[in-house]
N, C-alpha and C positions, 0 to 999 in steps of 0.2 A: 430560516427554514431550509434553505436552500443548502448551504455550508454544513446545517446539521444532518442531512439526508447525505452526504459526500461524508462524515464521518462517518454516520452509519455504520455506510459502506466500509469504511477501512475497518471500523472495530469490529463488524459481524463476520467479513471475509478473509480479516487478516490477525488480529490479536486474539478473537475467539474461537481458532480454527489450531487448535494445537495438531501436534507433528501427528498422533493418535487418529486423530479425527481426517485432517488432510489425508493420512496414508488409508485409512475405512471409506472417503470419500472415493476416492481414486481406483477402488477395486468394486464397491458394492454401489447397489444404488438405495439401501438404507444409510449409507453412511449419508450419500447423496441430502435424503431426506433431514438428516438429520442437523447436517451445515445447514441444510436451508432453513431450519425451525429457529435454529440461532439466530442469523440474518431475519428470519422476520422479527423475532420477540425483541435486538436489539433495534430497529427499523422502527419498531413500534414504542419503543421507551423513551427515541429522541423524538417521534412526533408530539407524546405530551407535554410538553412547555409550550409550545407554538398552537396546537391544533389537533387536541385529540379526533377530532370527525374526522382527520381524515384518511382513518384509518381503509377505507375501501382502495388506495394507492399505495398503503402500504402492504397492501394482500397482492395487487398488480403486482407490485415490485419482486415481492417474496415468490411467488407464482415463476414471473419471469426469471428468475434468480435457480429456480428451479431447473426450469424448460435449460435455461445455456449451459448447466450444468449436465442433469443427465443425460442430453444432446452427446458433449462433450466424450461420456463416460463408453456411451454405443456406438460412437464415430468417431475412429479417429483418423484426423485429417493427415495427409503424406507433410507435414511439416515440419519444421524445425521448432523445437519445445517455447524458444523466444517467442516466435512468431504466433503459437497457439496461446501463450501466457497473455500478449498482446491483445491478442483480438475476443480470448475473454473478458477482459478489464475492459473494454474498450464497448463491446455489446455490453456490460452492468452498466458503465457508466451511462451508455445510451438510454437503455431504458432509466433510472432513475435524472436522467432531463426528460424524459419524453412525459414520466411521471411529476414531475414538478410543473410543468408547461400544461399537463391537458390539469394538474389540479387547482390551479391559478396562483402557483407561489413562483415561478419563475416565465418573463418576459424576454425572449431571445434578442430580441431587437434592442430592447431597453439594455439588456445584459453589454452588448457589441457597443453600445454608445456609451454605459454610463458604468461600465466593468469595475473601474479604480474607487470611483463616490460608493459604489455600492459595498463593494468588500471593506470601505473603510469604515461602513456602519457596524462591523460585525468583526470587530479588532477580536475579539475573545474566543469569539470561535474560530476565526484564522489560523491565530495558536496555535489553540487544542487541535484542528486539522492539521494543520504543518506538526504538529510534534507529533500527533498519534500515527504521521505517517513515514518519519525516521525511525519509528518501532516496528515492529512485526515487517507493515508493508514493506518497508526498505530493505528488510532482510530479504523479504523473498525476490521483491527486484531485480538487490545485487547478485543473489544467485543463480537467476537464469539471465541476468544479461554476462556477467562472466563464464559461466560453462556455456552458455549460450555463443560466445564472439570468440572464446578461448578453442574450445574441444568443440563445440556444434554438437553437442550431445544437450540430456535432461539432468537438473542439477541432483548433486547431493547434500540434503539437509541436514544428515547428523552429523553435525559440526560441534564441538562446547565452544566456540568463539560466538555464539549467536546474541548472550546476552551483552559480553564484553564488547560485539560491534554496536549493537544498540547505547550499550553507556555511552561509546566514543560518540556517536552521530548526535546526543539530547548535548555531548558537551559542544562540541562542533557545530550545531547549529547555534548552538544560546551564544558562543565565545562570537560568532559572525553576527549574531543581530544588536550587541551591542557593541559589535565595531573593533573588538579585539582580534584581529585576525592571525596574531606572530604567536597567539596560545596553540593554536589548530597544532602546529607540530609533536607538543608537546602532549596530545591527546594520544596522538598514533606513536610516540618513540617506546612508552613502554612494552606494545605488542609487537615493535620490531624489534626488542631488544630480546624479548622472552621466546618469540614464535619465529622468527625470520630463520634463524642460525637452525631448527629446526627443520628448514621445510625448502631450503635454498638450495640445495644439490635434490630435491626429491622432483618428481613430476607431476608435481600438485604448485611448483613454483609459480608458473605462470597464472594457475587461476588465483591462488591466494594473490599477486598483486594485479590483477583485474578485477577484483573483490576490494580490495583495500581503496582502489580508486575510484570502484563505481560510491565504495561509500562515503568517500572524502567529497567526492561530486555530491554527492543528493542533501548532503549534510550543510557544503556551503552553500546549493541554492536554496535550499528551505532557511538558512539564515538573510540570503540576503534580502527575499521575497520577506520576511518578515519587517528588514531593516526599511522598505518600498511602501509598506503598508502603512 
């Protein structure tokens, strides 16, 4: 349950939140509403295997999901866009523990002492959590942690390399969890070979390779974390 409430999260806030929806988000607080209906109705599809009753933390959750969003939308803090991307993933992720703990599927203490025995119950969903979050979520990541550490600016989404990073990242983590690590190069040479000679004299240089390496990073530790489990 625990692992399934953290995917949730990545598939309601990040693979079902197309570019459409993120940018109506961003401006209205229908769109607002409308992310959030997502995130609950997916919220709600992973509690049935496990525990449909308990669905009154899953309205918590979607509720709360809500509140840091349109917060978000009527305040915005003097920060830098990293920094706000952070501390919203950071307040969801809060609340869905706060929600697994007061509805009795997650034990913080137990969690701190018996962390490794417990995630190796739930090899399947580990996976499915590590790969579902080399997609989407990884994309958005790498783009505010390189426009983020590159320019100090909010990133730019309309990219066409978004699916092509995602293909590299499911190869890049799979080639690291079964221990092939000298494929990895050969994942990234053909978009250096097509894209590089393109974009190397422009001023988009530096963040395209703070992009390539935030995602070569997230790719081999979600493999390794896998090869640990």
């Amino acid at each position: 349950m625990v692992i399934a409430m953290f995917l949730a999260h990545l598939v309601g806030d990040y693979i079902f939140q197309w570019n459409s929806l993120a940018a109506w988000k961003s401006r209205a607080l229908s769109g607002v509403i409308v992310h959030c209906l997502v995130v609950l109705g997916v919220t709600w599809l992973f509690i049935l295997p496990f525990d449909p009753n308990w669905w009154p933390w899953v309205l918590a959750i979607g509720i709360a999901h809500f509140l840091i969003d349109a917060i978000q939308l009527r305040v915005k803090l003097p920060i830098p866009e990293l920094a706000r991307f952070s501390l919203d993933q950071a307040a969801h992720f809060l609340v869905i523990t706060l929600a697994l703990a007061g509805g009795g599927y997650l034990d913080v203490a137990a969690l701190l002492q018996n962390g490794l025995a417990l995630l190796q119950s739930d090899l399947l969903l580990i996976y499915l959590l590590g790969y579902a979050f080399v997609t989407m979520p990884a994309w958005v990541l790498v783009k505010f942690t390189a426009y983020g550490l590159v320019q100090g600016t909010a990133p730019q989404f309309g990219d066409a390399s978004k699916y092509l990073g995602i293909m590299e990242r499911l190869l890049m983590t799979t080639f690291v969890a079964i221990g092939q690590y000298l494929l990895i190069p050969l994942v990234i040479l053909p978009r250096l070979l097509m894209e590089w000679p393109q974009v190397a004299n422009d001023e988009r240089a530096p963040v395209y390779l703070a992009e390539l390496l935030a995602s070569v990073t997230l790719a081999v530790l979600v493999g390794i974390l896998f090869r640990l489990a």
